[in-house]
C-alpha positions, 0 to 999 in steps of 0.5 A: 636393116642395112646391108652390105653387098660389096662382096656379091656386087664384085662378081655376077652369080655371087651369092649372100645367105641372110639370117635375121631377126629385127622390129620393125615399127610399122605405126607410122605406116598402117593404122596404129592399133597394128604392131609386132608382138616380136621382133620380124625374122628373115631367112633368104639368100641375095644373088648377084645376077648380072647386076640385079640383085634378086631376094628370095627369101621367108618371112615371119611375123607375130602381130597384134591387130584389132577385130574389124567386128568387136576390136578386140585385140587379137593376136596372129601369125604370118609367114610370106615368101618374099622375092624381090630385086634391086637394081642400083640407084640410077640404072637404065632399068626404069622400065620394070619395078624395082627396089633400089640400092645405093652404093654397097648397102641394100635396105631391107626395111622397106622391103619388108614393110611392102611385104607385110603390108600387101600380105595383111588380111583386109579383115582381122576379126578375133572369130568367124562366129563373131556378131560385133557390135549393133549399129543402132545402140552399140551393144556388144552381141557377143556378151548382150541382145540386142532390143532394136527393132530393125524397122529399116526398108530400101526405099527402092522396095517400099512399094512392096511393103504392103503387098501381102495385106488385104486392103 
């Protein structure tokens, strides 16, 4: 997603509406059961402020994922606001974070790959009611029961085990 800015560098204050839709392959970044469903679309506007280009703008994407409980694949949405700004490529503006262009094309694909990435659930899961899988045998408890007999004590409370048993 490359863009070209020649047109807002020219003057502080210029302005550049953006309107895109494009597929990102985010694979080689995250784990590989996430991807896009549809292509990403962008609505925002580039400001030239005084050298600094600022982005401001929506996001939206459809991506599938894996349940963390039963991985299933799931389908969902997201929508994010995105506001970040560049500063071209060897400026004195190291002090502050910020993405950087060359000469007169801005890309975004990174941007959006960043935004994405830190707007992400830490848990996709296909239910809340969701029960996965048992650790012990590997039956799905959504569809089967479960014989295990969870037997497992903290060794730091086993002292109690036979607090309640007359000796």
């Amino acid at each position: 997603m490359k863009i070209d800015i020649s047109d807002i560098l020219k003057h502080s204050g210029a302005s550049l509406r953006l309107d895109f839709s494009e597929s990102i392959k985010i694979n080689d970044f995250i784990a590989e059961d996430f991807d896009f469903a549809k292509p990403v679309t962008f609505k925002g506007t580039l400001v030239n402020a005084g050298g600094i280009i600022k982005l401001d703008g929506e996001l939206w994407a459809d991506y599938r994922a894996k349940c963390s409980r039963c991985l299933k694949d799931i389908e969902s949405k997201m929508h994010i606001d995105v506001k970040e700004n560049f500063v071209e490529e060897g400026s004195n503006k190291t002090d502050e974070e910020y993405y950087t262009y060359h000469g007169k094309f801005l890309e975004l694909e990174k941007v959006m790959i960043d935004n994405i990435i830190l707007n992400l659930p830490a848990k996709q899961v296909c239910d809340e009611a969701c029960k996965g899988y048992c650790p012990k045998c590997g039956a799905d408890l959504n569809n089967d029961e479960c014989k295990c007999v969870n037997e497992d004590i903290d060794p730091r409370l086993e002292v109690f085990k036979n607090f309640f048993t007359d000796n």
